[in-house]
C-alpha positions in Angstrom: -49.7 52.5 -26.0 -46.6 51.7 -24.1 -43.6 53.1 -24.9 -40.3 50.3 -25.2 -38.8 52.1 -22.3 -41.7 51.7 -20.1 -41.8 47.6 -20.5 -39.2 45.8 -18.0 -36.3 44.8 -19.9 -35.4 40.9 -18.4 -33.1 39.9 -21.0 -30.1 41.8 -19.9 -31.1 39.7 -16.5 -31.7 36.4 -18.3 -28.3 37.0 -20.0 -26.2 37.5 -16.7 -28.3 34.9 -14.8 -26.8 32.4 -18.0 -23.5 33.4 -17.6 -23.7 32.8 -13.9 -24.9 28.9 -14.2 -22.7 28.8 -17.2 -19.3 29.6 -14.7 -20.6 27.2 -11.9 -21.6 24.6 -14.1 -17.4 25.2 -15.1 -16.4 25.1 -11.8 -18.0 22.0 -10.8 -16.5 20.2 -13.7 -13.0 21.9 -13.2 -13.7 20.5 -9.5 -13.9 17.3 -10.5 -11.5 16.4 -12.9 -9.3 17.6 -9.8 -11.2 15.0 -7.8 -10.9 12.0 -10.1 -7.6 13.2 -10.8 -6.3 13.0 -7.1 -7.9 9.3 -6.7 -5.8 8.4 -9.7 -2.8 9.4 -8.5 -3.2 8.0 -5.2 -3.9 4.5 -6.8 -0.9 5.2 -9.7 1.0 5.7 -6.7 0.4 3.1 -4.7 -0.5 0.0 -7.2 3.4 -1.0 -7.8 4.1 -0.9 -4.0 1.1 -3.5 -3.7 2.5 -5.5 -6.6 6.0 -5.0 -4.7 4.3 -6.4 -1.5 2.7 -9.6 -2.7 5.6 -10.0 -4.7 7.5 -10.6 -1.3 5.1 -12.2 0.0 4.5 -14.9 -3.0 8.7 -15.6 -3.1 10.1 -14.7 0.1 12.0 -12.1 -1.3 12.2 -9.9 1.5 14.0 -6.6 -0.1 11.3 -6.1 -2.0 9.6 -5.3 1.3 12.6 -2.1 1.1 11.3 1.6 0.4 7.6 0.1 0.7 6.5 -0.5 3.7 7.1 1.6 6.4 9.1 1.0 9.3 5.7 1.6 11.8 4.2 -1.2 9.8 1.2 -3.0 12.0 0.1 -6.1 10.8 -3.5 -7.9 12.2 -4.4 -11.4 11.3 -7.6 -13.4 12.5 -8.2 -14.6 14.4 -7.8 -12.2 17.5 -6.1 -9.5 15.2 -3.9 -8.6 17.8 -1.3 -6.2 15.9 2.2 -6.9 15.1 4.4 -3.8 15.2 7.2 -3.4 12.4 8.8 -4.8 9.5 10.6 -7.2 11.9 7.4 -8.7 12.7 6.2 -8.7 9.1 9.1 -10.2 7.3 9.3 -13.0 10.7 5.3 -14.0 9.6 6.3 -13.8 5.9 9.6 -16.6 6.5 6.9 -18.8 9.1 4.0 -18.8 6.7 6.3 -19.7 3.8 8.0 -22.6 5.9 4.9 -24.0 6.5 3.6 -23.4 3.2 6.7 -23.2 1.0 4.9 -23.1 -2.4 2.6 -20.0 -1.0 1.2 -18.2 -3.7 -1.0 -14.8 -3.4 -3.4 -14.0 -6.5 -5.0 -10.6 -6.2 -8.7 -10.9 -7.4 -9.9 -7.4 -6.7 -8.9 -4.1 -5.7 -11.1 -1.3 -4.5 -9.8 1.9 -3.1 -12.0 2.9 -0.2 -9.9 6.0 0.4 -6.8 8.0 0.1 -5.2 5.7 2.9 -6.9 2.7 2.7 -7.3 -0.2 0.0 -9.2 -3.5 0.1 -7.8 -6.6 -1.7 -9.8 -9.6 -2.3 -7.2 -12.4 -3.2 -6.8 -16.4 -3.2 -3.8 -18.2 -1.4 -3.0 -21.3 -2.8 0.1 -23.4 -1.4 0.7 -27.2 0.1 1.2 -27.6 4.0 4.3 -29.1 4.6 5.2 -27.4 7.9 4.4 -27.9 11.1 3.0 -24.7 13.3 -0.4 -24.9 15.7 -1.5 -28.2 13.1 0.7 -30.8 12.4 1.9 -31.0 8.2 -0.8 -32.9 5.9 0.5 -32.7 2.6 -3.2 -31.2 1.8 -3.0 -28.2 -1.2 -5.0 -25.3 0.2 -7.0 -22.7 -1.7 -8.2 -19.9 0.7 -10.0 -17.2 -0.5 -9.8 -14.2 1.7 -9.4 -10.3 1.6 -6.9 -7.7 3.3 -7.0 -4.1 4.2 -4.1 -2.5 3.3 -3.4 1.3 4.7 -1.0 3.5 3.2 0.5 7.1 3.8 2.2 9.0 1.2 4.4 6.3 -0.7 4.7 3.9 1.9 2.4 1.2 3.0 1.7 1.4 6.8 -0.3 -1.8 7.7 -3.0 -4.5 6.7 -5.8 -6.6 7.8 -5.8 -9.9 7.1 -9.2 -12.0 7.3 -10.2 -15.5 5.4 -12.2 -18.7 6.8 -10.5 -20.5 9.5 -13.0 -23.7 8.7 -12.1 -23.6 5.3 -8.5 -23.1 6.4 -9.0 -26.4 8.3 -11.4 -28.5 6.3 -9.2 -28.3 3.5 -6.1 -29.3 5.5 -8.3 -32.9 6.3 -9.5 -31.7 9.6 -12.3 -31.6 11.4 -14.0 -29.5 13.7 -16.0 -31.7 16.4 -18.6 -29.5 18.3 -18.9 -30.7 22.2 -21.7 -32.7 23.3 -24.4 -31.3 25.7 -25.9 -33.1 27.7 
């Protein structure tokens, strides 16, 4: 017959190895409400300067532009995206792109965070063109759909990339894009 003492004892074992997952299991979730919480400060942080931003954009208001956008501010467009350094160079393409467009309007459709410094905007720019810049004025309402990149650091916004559909740009204008002939 075997004595108690002589049988290995595992539940003092079983115990501490259920405490141990028990605290890691804690951790992990500890770790992650730090995680979700950071991403949701980042975007609590930096939704009203977007809303500040195509605010200024949509009425030409350019003070709104103040305390949001920093001064290093590099904006790209399509279709070469060559950058334009400032906020000089921002609010000057802001006034020429509501000269030539003077009803512009700029409806966000999405926004998705792809990091701590960079957002994505999905949006729709609807406005008549009245001005005259590389196309002469048609009267024609637009309705472009398109998306930006907008990077930010801290609580400033430091630059965006703009992209949409030149063809629908111009189809919708009443032009038309003739391809050469080959012979």
């Amino acid at each position: 017959m075997l004595s108690e003492t002589a049988c290995p004892d595992y539940s003092g074992k079983s115990r501490n190895a259920g405490k141990k997952i028990f605290l890691i299991l804690l951790i992990l979730i500890v770790l992650s409400l730090f995680i979700s919480c950071a991403e949701q400060n980042y975007s609590e942080k930096i939704n009203p300067l977007l809303d500040k931003y195509i605010e200024a954009w949509n009425t030409g208001n350019l003070s709104l532009l103040d305390g949001v956008v920093d001064s290093s501010f590099e904006l790209r467009k399509i279709p070469d995206f060559e950058p334009m350094r400032g906020i000089k160079s921002l609010e000057d393409y802001i006034i020429s792109s509501r000269t030539v467009i003077p009803d512009f309007f700029l409806k966000e459709t999405e926004k998705l965070f792809i990091s701590d410094t960079a957002v994505v905007v999905t949006w729709i720019f609807t406005g008549t063109y009245k001005g005259e810049s590389d196309l002469p004025p048609t009267g024609s309402k637009i309705d472009i759909p398109g998306f930006s990149i907008i990077y930010f650091s801290g609580s400033k916004l430091t630059g965006e990339w703009i992209a949409f559909s030149d063809l629908t740009w111009v189809k919708q204008l009443g032009f038309s894009i003739v391809p050469p002939t080959i012979k």
